[in-house]
N, C-alpha and C positions, 0 to 999 in steps of 0.2 A: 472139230467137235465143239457143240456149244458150252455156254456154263454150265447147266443144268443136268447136259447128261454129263462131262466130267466129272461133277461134283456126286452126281447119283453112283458115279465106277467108283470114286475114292470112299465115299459109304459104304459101298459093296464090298471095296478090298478089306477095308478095316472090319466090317463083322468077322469077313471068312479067316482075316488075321487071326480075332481077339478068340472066336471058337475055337479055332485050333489050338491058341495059345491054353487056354481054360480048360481043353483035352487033355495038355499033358504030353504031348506028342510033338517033338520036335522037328522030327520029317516031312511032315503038311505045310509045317512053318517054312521051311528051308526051300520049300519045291516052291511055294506061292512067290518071296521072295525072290527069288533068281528068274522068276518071270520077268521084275517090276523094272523098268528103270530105273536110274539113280535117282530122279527127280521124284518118281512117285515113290520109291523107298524112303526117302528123304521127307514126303510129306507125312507118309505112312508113321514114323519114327515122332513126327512132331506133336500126332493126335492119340498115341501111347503113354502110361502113365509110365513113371521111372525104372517101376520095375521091370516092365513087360519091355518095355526098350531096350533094356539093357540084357534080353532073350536075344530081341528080333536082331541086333547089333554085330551080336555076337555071330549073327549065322549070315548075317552079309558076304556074300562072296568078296573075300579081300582085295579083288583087281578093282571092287567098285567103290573100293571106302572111299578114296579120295574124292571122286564125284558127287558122292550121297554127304561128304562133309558140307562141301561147297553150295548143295543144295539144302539147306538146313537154318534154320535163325540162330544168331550169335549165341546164344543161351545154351540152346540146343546142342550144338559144335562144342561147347564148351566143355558138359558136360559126357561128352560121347570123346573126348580127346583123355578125359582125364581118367579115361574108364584104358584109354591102350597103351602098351609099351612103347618105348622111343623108337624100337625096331619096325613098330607094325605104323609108326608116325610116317618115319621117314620113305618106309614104303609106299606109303599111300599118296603121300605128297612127291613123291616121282614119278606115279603114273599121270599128272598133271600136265595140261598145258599151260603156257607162261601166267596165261593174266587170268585164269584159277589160280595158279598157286600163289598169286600177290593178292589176292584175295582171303586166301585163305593163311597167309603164311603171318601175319598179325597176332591169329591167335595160339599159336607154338610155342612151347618154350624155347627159352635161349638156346638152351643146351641141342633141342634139336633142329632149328633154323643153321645152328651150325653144321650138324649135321647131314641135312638136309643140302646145305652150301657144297660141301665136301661131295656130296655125290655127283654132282652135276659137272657137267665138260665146262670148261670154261666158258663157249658161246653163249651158254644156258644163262650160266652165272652172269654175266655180264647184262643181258637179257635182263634178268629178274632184276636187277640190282638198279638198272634203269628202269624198269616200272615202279618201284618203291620210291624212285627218287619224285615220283609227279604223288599231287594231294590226295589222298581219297577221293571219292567221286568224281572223278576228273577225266578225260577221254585218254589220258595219258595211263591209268591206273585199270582202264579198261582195255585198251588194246592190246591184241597178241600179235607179237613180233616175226612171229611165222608167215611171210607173207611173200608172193612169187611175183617177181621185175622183170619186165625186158626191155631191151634198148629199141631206141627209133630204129636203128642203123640196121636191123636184120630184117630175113625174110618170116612169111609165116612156117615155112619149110621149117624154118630152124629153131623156132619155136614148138611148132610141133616134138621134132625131135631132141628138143628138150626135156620136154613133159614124158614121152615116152623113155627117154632115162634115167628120169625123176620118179617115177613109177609108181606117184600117189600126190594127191592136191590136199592141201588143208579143207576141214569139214567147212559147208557156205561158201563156196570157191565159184561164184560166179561171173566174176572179172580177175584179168591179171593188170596189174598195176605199172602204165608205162613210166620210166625215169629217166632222166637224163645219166651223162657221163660220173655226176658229183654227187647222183643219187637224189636231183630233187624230182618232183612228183610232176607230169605232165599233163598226166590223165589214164583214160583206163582205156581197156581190150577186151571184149564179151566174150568167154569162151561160143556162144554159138557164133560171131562174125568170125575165129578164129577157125573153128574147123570146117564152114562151110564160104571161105575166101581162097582165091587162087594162091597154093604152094607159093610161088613164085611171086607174091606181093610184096612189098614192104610195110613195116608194121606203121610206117608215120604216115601211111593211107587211111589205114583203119583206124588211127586211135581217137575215140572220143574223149576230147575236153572241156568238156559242158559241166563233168561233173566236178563242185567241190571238195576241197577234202578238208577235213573237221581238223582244228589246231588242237593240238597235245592239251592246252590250257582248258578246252570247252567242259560245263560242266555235263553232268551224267543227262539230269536231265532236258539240257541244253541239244546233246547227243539224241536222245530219246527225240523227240523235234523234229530235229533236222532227219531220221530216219522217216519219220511218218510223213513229213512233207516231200520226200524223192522217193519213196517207196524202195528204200536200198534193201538190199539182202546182204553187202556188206559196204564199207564205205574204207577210204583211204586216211590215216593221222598220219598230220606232217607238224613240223616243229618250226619256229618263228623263221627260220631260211628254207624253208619247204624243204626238208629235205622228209623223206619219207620213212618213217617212222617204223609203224606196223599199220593193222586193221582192227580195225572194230565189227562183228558182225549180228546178225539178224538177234541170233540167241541169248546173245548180252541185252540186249537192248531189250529182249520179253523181260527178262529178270527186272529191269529198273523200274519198266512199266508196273509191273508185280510189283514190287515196292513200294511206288510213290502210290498205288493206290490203298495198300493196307496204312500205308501212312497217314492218307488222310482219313482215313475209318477208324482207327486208332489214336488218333492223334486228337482228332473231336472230344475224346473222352481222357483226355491225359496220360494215353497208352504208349509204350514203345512196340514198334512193330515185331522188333526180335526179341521181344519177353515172352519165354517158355508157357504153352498152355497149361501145363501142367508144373511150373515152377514153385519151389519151398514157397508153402506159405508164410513162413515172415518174412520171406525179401517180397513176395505180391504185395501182402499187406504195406510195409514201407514204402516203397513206391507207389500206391494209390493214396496212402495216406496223405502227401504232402499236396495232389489236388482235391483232397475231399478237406485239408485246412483252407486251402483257399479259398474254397467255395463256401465256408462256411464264413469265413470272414464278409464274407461278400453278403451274405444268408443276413451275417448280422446289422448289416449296412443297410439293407431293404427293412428289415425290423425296425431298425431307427428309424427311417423314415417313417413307418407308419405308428410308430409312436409317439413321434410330432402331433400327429393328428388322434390323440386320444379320445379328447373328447367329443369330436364328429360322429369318430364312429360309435360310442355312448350315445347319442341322438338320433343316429340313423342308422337302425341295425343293418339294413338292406344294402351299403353300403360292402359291409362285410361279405354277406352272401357275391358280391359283384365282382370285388376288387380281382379276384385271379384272375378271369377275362382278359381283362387289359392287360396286364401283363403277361396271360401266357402268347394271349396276339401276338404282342412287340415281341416277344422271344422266340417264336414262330417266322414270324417276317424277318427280323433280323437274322436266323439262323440261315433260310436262305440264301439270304444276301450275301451272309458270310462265306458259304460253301461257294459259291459261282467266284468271288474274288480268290479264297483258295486255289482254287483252282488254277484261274485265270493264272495266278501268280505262279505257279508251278508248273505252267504251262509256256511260261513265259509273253502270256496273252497282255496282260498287264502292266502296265510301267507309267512314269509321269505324262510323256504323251497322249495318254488318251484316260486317266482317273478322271479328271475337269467332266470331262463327257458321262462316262459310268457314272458319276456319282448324282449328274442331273435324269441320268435317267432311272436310278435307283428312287429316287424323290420323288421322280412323276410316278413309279409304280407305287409308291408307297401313300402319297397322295389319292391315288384312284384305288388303291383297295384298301385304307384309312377312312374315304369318304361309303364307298358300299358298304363295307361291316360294318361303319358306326351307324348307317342308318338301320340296318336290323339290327342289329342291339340295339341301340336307343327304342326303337319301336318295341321290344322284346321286354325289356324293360321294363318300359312305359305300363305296357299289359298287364305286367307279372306282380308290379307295386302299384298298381293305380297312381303316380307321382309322374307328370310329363317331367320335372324337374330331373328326376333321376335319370330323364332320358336323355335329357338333353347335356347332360353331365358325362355320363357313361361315354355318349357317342363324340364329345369334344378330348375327350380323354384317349381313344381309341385311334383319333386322327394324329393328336402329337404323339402319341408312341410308336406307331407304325411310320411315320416320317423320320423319328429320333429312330427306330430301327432301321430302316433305310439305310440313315446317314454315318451309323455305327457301323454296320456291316462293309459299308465300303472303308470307313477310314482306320478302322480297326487294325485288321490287316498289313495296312499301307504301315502304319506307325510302327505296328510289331515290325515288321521286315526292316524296315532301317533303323530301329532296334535292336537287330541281330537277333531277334526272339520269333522262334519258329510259328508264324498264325495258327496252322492247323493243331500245334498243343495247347498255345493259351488264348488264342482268338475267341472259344465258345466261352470261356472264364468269364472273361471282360466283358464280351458281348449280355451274357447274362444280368450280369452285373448294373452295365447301362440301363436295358429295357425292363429290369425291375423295379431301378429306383425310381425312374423317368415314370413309366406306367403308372408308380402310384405317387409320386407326387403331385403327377396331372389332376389324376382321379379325385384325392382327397382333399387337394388344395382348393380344385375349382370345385367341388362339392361344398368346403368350409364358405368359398366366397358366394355360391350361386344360393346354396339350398338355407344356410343357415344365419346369413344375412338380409 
């Protein structure tokens, strides 16, 4: 299904929600619901205002709560947890699989994490207790431990009739995972070579070893990567002596994607991805407050500069009329720029090996549409004021902001990041900041030396 029509089915589902809700009629509600998946339950709940969420929540079929938590932004979760009993908690967080419920099991209270502990067999526990023990975002944190091994040393005969008295494969189950005696990772077994190879083969015929399997330590979207470059549907996590871990598969790895890209759409504008749409307006307000301080500080930095140059602009009104140009240029070009190394770097596209190179060729782009736009603008100008002076001001001005954009956008980034300060939240900050002050110090400065000298 593409964007467009998903996102036209999630519009549809939320009218036909919010009518029924607005009827008064509980029934319509509960029947549409039990249609949705968790996932689309879960997006359904995020585009509801508090109160109506806390209808539709309520009429969730309880075998799905746990999935529909899992699917939902931290805010969200937060506020749908604090609405349930520790009974309806801990129920819901045992119909989970492992590396859900280490997912979700963060935002629980004490009291029912223990809870929660207590219900589970020991293998479980031990299970979950080792996924907590790896960092957030970490392929370690992501992998479920449910995963099916066979040894070189059998037939497929015997594997087969394995599987048939195992009498069910974890969901994404399209290899099984060959291991040694010690349990480290050899390689994998394609369920189709497996059912259509002679009974009577041995599995160290079949096994392919080609494939990698991802270290416990890899990050998420490190992880994210490596699935798009082998086209896995699931892949194997082994730990520093290979030993085999659990799996990582297809459906984890949409979620990251999902993620990392509301992150950088959000992140552009000082947003956290799992801030509630519909979240108390004074924690919105607080948390946008402290980028709309900085921006202003910034706001007042560009001011200054142009109040260096007071009295130019007193002599030459037409200056005024201009100056936004150039700077919205530079902040246009630079914004760009910004966005591809974002990327890049989240991508893992990115790194000191090849910046040297990016940055000369962000220069040459910036040089070649620094030097076409300032010749129509200057010509534009020119026209507009009868003054060739102003044209040829405007269009020198035009040139170094769009090269100081360039060169902003690439190192920006870079610096944030080994900085430990996330680019895609204060990369556009800075960036701004640069091709404003840059823009009009060009502008005014070489206007004070050309036009009024």
């Amino acid at each position: 299904m593409s964007d467009r029509n998903r996102h036209d089915k999630s519009a549809r589902q939320l009218k036909l929600l919010t009518e029924a809700l607005e009827s008064g009629r509980h029934g319509p509600v509960r029947r549409l619901v039990n249609t949705l998946s968790p996932a689309e339950i879960g997006n359904l709940l995020e585009s509801l205002p508090p109160a109506k969420r806390e209808i539709v929540w309520g009429l969730v079929d309880p075998e799905d709560d746990g999935e529909v938590l899992v699917h939902v932004g931290d805010e969200v979760r937060e506020s749908l947890l604090a609405g349930m009993d520790p009974e309806e908690i801990v129920a819901a967080a045992e119909s989970l699989d492992i590396d859900d419920l280490a997912e979700l099991v963060d935002d629980l209270p004490g009291t029912v994490i223990d809870e929660v502990l207590k219900s589970m067999d020991r293998e479980n526990r031990e299970r979950l207790e080792q996924a907590l023990s790896y960092p957030e975002d970490t392929a370690g944190r992501l992998m479920n431990p449910d995963v099916i091994t066979v040894r070189t040393d059998v037939t497929v005969d015997v594997v087969l009739r394995y599987l048939r008295l195992r009498g069910e494969l974890p969901d994404n189950t399209d290899h099984l995972f060959v291991v040694s005696r010690r349990h480290q990772y050899l390689g994998r077994l394609s369920l189709a070579t497996l059912v259509t190879a002679d009974p009577s083969t041995p599995i160290n015929e079949l096994i392919d070893g080609e494939q990698p399997a991802i270290h416990v330590s890899t990050t998420s979207a490190g992880v994210a990567t490596q699935f798009e470059n082998y086209d896995w549907v699931s892949a194997p996590v082994v730990d520093d002596n290979n030993i085999l871990m659990g799996r990582i598969t297809i459906d984890d790895v949409v979620d990251i994607i999902r993620e990392q890209a509301e992150h950088q759409a959000l992140g552009a504008a000082g947003l956290d991805e799992d801030e509630d749409l519909f979240s108390p307006v004074p924690r919105a307000a607080r948390r946008r407050a402290l980028w709309l301080g900085i921006n202003l500080l910034t706001a007042f930095l560009a001011s200054w500069v142009i109040g260096r140059f007071e009295a130019t602009l007193e002599q030459i009104v037409a200056l005024a009329v201009l100056m936004p140009i150039v700077a919205s240029m530079g902040g246009i070009a630079g914004t760009q720029t910004l966005t591809l190394m974002v990327r890049g770097l989240a991508l893992g596209q990115v790194g000191s090996s090849n910046a040297s190179a990016l940055l000369m060729k962000e220069l040459l782009v910036g040089v070649l549409n620094g030097l076409m736009w300032a010749i129509v603008v200057g010509l534009a100008s020119w026209a507009w004021f009868q003054d060739p002076g102003i044209g040829v001001v405007i269009a020198a001005a035009m040139v170094i902001n769009l090269i100081a954009a360039a060169l902003a956008g690439v190192l920006i980034p870079l610096i944030l990041k080994r900085m430990a300060i996330d680019p895609a939240l204060a990369g556009g900050v800075v960036l701004t900041t640069v091709t404003d002050v840059i823009g009009f110090l060009a502008f005014l400065g070489l206007a004070t030396l050309v036009l009024l000298h």
